[in-house]
Each structure stands twice: as structure tokens, then as C-alpha cells.
N, C-alpha and C positions, 0 to 999 in steps of 0.2 A: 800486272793488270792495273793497278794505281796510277800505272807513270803512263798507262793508253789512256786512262780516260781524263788525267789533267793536263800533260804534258805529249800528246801523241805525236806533234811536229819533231818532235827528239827523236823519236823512235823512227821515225821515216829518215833522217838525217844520220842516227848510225845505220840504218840499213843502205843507204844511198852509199854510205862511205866503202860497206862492206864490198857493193857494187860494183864498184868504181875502182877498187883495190887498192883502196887511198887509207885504211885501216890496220896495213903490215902485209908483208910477203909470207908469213906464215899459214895467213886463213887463205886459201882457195878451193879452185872446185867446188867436191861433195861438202867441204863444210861450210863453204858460203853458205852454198844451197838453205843448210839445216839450218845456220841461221839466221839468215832472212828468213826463212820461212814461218820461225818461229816466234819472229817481231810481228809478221805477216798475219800469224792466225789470232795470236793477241788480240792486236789493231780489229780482226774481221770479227772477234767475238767481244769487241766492247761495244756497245750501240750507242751510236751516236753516228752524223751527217759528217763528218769531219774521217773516223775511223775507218767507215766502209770504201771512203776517197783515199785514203792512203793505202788500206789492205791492196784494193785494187791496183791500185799503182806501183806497188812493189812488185807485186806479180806480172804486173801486165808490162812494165817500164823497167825496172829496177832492174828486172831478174835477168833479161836477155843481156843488159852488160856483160854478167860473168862470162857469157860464152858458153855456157852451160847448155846443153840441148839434150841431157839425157831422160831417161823414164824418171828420176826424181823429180825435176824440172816440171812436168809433165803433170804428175800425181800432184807437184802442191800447188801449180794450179787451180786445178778440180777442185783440192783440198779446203782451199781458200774461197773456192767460188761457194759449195757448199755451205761452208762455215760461213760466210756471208746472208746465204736465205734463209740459214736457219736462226739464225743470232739478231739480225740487222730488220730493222721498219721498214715495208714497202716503199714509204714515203721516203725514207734516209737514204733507197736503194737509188729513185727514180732519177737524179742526178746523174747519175754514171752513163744514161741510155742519152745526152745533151746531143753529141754526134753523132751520125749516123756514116756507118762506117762505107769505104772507098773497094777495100776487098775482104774478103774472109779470111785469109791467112795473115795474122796478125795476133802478136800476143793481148793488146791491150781489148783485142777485138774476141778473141778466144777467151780468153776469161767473162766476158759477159754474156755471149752465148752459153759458155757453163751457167751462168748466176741466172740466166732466162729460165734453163733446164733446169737449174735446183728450184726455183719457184716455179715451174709449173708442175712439179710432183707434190708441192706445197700448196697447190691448189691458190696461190700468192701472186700477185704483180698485173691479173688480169685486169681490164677494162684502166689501163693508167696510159696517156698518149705517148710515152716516152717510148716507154718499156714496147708496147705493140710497134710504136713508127721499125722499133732497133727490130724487134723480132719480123717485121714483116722485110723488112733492105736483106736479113741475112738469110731466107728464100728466095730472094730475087739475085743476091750473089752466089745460091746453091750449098749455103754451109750444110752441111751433114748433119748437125743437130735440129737443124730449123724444118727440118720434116717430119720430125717428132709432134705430135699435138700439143697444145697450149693447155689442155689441160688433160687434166689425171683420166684414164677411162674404167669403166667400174672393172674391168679385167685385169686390173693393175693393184686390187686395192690389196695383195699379199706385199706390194713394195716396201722393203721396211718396218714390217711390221712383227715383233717378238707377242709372242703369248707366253706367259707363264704355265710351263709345263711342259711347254712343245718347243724344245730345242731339235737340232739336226737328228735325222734319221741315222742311227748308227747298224743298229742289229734286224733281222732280218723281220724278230717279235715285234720291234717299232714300227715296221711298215707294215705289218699285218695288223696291227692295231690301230690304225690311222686311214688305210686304205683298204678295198677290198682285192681279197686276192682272188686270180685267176685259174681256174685248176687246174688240173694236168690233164693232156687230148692226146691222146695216140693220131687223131686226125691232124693235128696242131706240129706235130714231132712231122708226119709225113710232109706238110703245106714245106716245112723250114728247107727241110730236102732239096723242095726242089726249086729253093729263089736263085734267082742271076742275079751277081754285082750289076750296079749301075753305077760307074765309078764318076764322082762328078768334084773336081778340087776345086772350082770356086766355093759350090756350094757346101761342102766341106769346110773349108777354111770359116767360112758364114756361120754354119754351124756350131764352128769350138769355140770363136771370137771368146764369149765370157769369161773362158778359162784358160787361152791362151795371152787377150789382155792382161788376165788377173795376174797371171803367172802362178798358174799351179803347175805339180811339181813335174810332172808327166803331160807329156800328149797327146789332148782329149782323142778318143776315136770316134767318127762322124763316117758312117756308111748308109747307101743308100741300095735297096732292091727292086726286085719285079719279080710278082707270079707268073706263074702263065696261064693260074687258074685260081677264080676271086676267093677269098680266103673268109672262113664264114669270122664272124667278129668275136665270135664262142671260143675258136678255137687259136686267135692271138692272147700267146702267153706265154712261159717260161717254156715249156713244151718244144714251141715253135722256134723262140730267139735262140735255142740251146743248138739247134742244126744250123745255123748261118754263122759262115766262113769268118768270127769277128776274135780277132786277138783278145778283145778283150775278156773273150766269154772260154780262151782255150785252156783246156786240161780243168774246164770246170768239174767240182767234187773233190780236186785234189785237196782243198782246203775245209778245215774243221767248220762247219756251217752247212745251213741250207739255203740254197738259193731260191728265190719266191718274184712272183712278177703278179702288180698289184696294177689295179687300174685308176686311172687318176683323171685330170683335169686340164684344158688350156692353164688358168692362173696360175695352179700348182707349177707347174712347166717355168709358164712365164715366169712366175717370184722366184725360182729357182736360179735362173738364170742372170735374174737380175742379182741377185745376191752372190753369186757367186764374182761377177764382174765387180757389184761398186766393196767389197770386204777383200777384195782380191785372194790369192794365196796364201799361205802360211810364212813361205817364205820371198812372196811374189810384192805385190802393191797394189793399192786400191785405186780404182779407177772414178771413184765419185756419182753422185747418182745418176746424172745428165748421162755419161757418155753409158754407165751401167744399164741405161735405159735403152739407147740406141743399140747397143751390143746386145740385151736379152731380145729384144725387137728383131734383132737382123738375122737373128740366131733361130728363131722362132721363123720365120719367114722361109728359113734356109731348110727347114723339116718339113715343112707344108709343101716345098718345094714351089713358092709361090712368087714372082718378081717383085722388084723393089716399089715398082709403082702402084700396086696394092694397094686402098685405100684402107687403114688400120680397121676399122669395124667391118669391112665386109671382110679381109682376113680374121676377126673375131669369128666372125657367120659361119666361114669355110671350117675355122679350129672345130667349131663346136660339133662339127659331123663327123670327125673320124674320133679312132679309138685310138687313145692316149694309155700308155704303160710307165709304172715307174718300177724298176726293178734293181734287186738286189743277188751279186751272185760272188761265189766264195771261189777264187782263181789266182792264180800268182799275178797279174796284172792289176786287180787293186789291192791295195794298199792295206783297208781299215784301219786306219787310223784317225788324219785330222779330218778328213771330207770324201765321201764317193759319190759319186751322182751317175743316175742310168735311169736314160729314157728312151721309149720307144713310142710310134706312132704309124699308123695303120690309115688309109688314106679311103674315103667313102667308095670306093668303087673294089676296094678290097686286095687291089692289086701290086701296092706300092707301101711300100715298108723304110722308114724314116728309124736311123737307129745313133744316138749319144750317149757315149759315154764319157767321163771327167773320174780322177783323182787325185788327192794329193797328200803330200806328208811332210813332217818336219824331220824327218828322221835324213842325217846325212846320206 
């Protein structure tokens, strides 16, 4: 840390060397990777105007020498961009946005759209001409993050955010203590009876993104239904999810526990998901809060069963009318261990049933 904030052209200089493969034939690859990266995050968490210009440029120039194009490449990225809006002055940032970029596939270009997306969950970087000119070119080049909003929406504010006391939901008493639960319907058991698949894989795929970016351990299962006859809102519950044809829910009871289905929230949902993408897996990788963003987003969009052009607050409007589940159930399929996650969603007109499940573990 002493040698970034007096001497940081050094550090750019062995990492340019490590780069370049001009440092010994013994460091390649994955340990380039680790360490440049590790000059990288130094540099991106010493503050000053000089540091946040090099971090970037290791990431964004340095890195693609190696040839390197795998998920770690990727992740320290993010890593970096991150570690940038959290550590570095708006002002020290606004240099980096000088040009305005030719295409969106680009690393030096991609790193800055991440550093856009870590400051605008930072609530950071708005009203500066740089930073807007860069952010407005990569909507008009169509990058994938630059359709995210500029700033934080109040449905978002679980992003991030630890309470003391309220760690992961583990046992079935924590989610009945936090949430309320729904009770058991013999009318609820009949409705499950009688849904039809609606078998949809983009929208699936949309669905897991958080936890198949993250790289948890298993995966997630993402099903979608139809009534044929509207489902009163009383009666979506464990009751009902226990009759639909879902792996994840078979030979429920086998397992020591009781399974409970509690009702919940859009944010709850959303913070979920975003947490699951930017912490990644246990044994998986962290995707950073930008892309964690676009992935709870897309994933969220993919339950509402709503297209991409959606404008995010009138998808807010839409969330807020159906009925949201989060549920816990004791099966060979999850895990309990390091993470389970299960939600379900129930659509205003009563007829359409949205169902995610995730787990994962460190256990070989």
C-alpha cells in the first residue's frame, strides 16, 4: 500500500512486465491473472488521480495481453471497477470518462461502464459532464449495463445492505420469524393439482442468471405455470407449490424439517437476487455490483414474465400487485447448507404462477 501511494508508476510497470511475459516463463495464465490483479486492486484502493488511472489500465489494457479471457479475467474486472467507486473521489474518477467510446465491446470500455454502474448504486458520479457524456454514448452503442438507471430506485435500497442480526435465512423458524406465513388450504393443495407447465427457456435461463452467473453449486430451477381457474390469493402457499411437478419440491418430507411458505415483497426478491449474483457462490465468483444489478433486474423481469423494454418503475407498479412467496422446503434437492433460496410469484389476475428456486454448498 506505501509503494501505490508514493511510487505507483512502479507498480504499473511490474504489472505491464507481468503482462507482456517479459517477467519469466514461469508466471502465466491463472497466475498472471492473480497477480496483476492484485497490483490492480491496491492501485484502485489508494486514492488519488494517478492510482484510479493506472488500476484502470491494468484492467482495461494490461490484462488482455495475457490472452487470458476466462471467468477470473472477468470477475477482477468488476472487482476493480467496484473497488474503484468505492475507495476513489468522484473528481479523481472523472478523468477516465475523457473519451468517449467507438464500440461497447471493449475492455478498456467495459471496465468503465462497470465503474458507471458501481457509482450509480453509490448514488455517486451524477450531474459530472464526463461521466453522463461516457454514460449516455454506451445507450446509444446499446451496452447492456447502460439500461440500468443512473441512479439507485427506492426498491433497491436492500442492495448491499447487512443489519446486525439479520444474516441468511437458514431454518424454517428464521423465515417464520421475519416473514409471515401462509397457511395450509386444502383449496390451495386442489388449485396446485391442476397447473400446466408453461415451459419457456429463455425466460428461464433469465430467471437463474443470479445463480448461474454466481456459480452456485446446483441448477437453479426456474418454472413457469397456468390455471385454468384464477387462484384466490389466500390460497397461494405451501399447500399449492407442494402439488406442482417441481424437482425441486420432490419427495418433500423426506427430510428432517418442516417446510413453510411465507409471503414477502418485490425488494426482498430483488435484494436477493442481487446478492446472490454480486457474493457469487461459495465455490463460484463474484460478479460485482453493476452486472449483480442487471442480473437481479433481468431475473426479476423474467418472473413477472414481463419484456425487456419495460420501463423499471412501471415494472416496480406491475411487482407490487401480485403476490410474492418465499419459501422453505426440506428435500433431497436442497442442500442446507451454505445458501437456499425459494421464491414464488403469483400474477394479479390469479392465473400464472412464477416459481425459483437456487442452492448451493461447499461440500465436494
Amino acid at each position: 500500500m506505501r509503494l501505490a501511494e508514493h511510487r505507483p508508476s512502479e507498480l504499473y510497470e511490474a504489472a505491464e512486465r507481468l503482462c507482456r511475459g517479459t517477467a519469466g516463463a514461469a508466471l502465466r495464465g491463472a497466475w498472471v491473472v492473480r497477480a496483476v490483479g492484485r497490483i490492480a486492486e491496491v492501485l484502485a484502493a489508494t486514492r488519488s488521480r494517478e492510482c484510479a488511472r493506472f488500476a484502470a489500465d491494468i484492467v482495461g489494457r494490461l490484462l488482455p495481453l495475457t490472452g487470458e479471457r476466462d471467468g477470473a479475467s472477468v470477475r477482477l474486472l468488476r472487482a476493480v471497477a467496484e473497488k474503484l467507486a468505492t475507495s476513489q473521489q468522484p473528481r479523481d474518477l472523472e478523468p477516465l470518462f475523457g473519451v468517449l467510446p467507438d464500440g461497447p465491446v471493449d475492455p478498456e470500455v467495459e471496465v468503465r461502464a462497470c465503474l458507471l454502474g458501481e457509482l450509480s448504486l453509490l448514488g455517486a458520479g451524477r450531474v459530472r459532464p464526463a461521466p453522463d457524456a461516457y454514460a449516455e454514448r454506451l445507450r446509444e452503442l446499446g451496452h447492456p449495463l447502460a439500461r440500468l438507471p443512473r441512479t439507485r430506485l427506492d426498491i433497491e435500497h436492500r442492495f448491499g445492505v447487512r443489519v446486525r442480526g439479520l444474516g441468511p435465512v437458514r431454518t424454517s423458524a428464521q423465515l417464520r420469524t421475519r416473514f409471515p406465513e401462509v397457511p395450509s388450504s386444502a383449496s390451495g393443495a386442489a388449485a396446485g393439482r391442476t397447473a400446466a407447465q408453461a415451459p419457456d427457456d429463455d425466460r428461464a435461463r433469465a430467471a437463474a442468471r443470479p445463480f448461474t452467473a454466481g456459480g452456485w453449486s446446483r441448477t437453479p430451477e426456474a418454472r413457469f405455470f397456468l390455471l385454468p381457474h384464477p387462484l384466490d390469493p389466500d390460497d397461494f402457499g405451501f399447500s399449492f407449490l407442494r402439488e406442482l411437478p417441481l424437482a425441486s419440491l420432490a419427495d418433500e418430507g423426506t427430510r428432517t424439517g418442516r417446510s413453510v411458505a411465507c409471503r414477502t415483497t418485490p425488494d426482498d426478491v430483488l435484494g436477493e437476487l442481487f446478492s446472490a449474483a454480486r457474493g457469487g457462490g461459495v465455490n463460484g465468483g463474484a460478479q460485482g455490483g453493476a452486472y449483480a444489478r442487471l442480473y437481479a433486474w433481468e431475473s426479476l423481469y423474467a418472473l413477472l414474465g414481463l419484456p425487456a423494454d419495460v420501463p423499471f418503475l412501471d415494472a416496480v407498479r406491475y411487482g407490487i400487485d401480485h403476490r410474492w412467496l418465499r419459501f422453505m422446503a426440506f428435500t433431497p434437492w436442497f442442500h442446507h447448507d451454505t445458501a437456499d433460496l425459494a421464491f414464488a410469484v403469483l400474477d394479479p389476475s390469479g392465473t400464472r404462477v412464477a416459481v425459483l428456486t437456487a442452492t448451493d454448498t461447499d461440500a465436494a
